[in-house]
N, C-alpha and C positions, 0 to 999 in steps of 0.2 A: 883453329878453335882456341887454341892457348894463347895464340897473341890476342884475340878478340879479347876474352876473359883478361888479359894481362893490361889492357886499355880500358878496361871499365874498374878496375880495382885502381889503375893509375889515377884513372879522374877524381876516383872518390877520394875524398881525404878525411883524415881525423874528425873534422868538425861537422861534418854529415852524421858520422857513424854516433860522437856525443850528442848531436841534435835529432838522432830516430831514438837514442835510447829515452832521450826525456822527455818527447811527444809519447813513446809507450807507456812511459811511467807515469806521465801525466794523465791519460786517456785512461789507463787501468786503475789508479787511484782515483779517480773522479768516478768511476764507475761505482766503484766501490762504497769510495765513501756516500755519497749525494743518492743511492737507490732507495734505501728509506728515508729519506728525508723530504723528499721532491715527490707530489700527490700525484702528478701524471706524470709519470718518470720516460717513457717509450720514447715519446722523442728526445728527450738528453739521454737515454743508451744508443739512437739510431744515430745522433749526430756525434757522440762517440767511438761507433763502432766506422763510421764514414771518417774520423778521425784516424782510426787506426790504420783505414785501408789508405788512407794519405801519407801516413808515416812509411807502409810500405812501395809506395808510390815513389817517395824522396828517396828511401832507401835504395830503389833501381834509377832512380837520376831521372826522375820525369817533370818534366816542370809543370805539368797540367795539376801534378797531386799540391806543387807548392800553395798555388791558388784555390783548388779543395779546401787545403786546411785552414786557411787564412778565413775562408768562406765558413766551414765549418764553425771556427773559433768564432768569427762576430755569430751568428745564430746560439752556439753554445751559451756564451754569454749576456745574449738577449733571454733565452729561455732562465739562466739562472736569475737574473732581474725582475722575470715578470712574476716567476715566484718568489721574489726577495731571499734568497738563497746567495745573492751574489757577495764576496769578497775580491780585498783586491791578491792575496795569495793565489786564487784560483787563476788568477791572468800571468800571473809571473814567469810559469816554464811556458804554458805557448808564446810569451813576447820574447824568450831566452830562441825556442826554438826557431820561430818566426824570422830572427834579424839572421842566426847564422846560416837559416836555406837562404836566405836574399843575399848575404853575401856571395853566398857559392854559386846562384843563379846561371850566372854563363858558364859552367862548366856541365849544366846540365843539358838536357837534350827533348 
């Protein structure tokens, strides 16, 4: 059991663990901020809460969640546009997050 665990902590490295912290941070400050402001809000909290569960997706090295959240983000993004809600700040941590799970890509499983 301890080598298992000892091989899933070897695969991950630094730049998973900065790039789940900033998809949370992102996911939960969008929440936040964008709930009153956005007139049908449920789907930008459902497709942030699918956010989150991608973040912890990446965070056990699944590559099915990498492409959730990619998925996630363009819909997110669509939804902020169609209410005109969109900037470009709000795209910056997921394209942050985005490039360093694609670099890490084969180390996942």
């Amino acid at each position: 059991m301890n080598t298992r665990k000892a091989q899933y902590n070897e695969k991950k490295c630094n730049l998973i663990i900065i790039g789940c912290f900033l998809g949370l941070l992102n996911s939960i400050l969008s929440i936040s901020f964008q709930i009153e402001r956005i007139e049908n809000n449920e789907f930008y909290i459902i497709n942030n809460l699918i956010a989150i569960i991608c973040i912890i997706g990446i965070w056990k090295m699944k590559i099915w969640a990498i492409f959730t959240y990619i998925s996630a983000f363009a819909v997110n993004q669509a939804i902020l546009l169609f209410y005109d809600q969109w900037f470009i700040f709000q795209a910056i941590l997921p394209f942050i997050v985005i490039g360093i799970v694609l670099k890490e890509i084969e180390k996942m499983n």
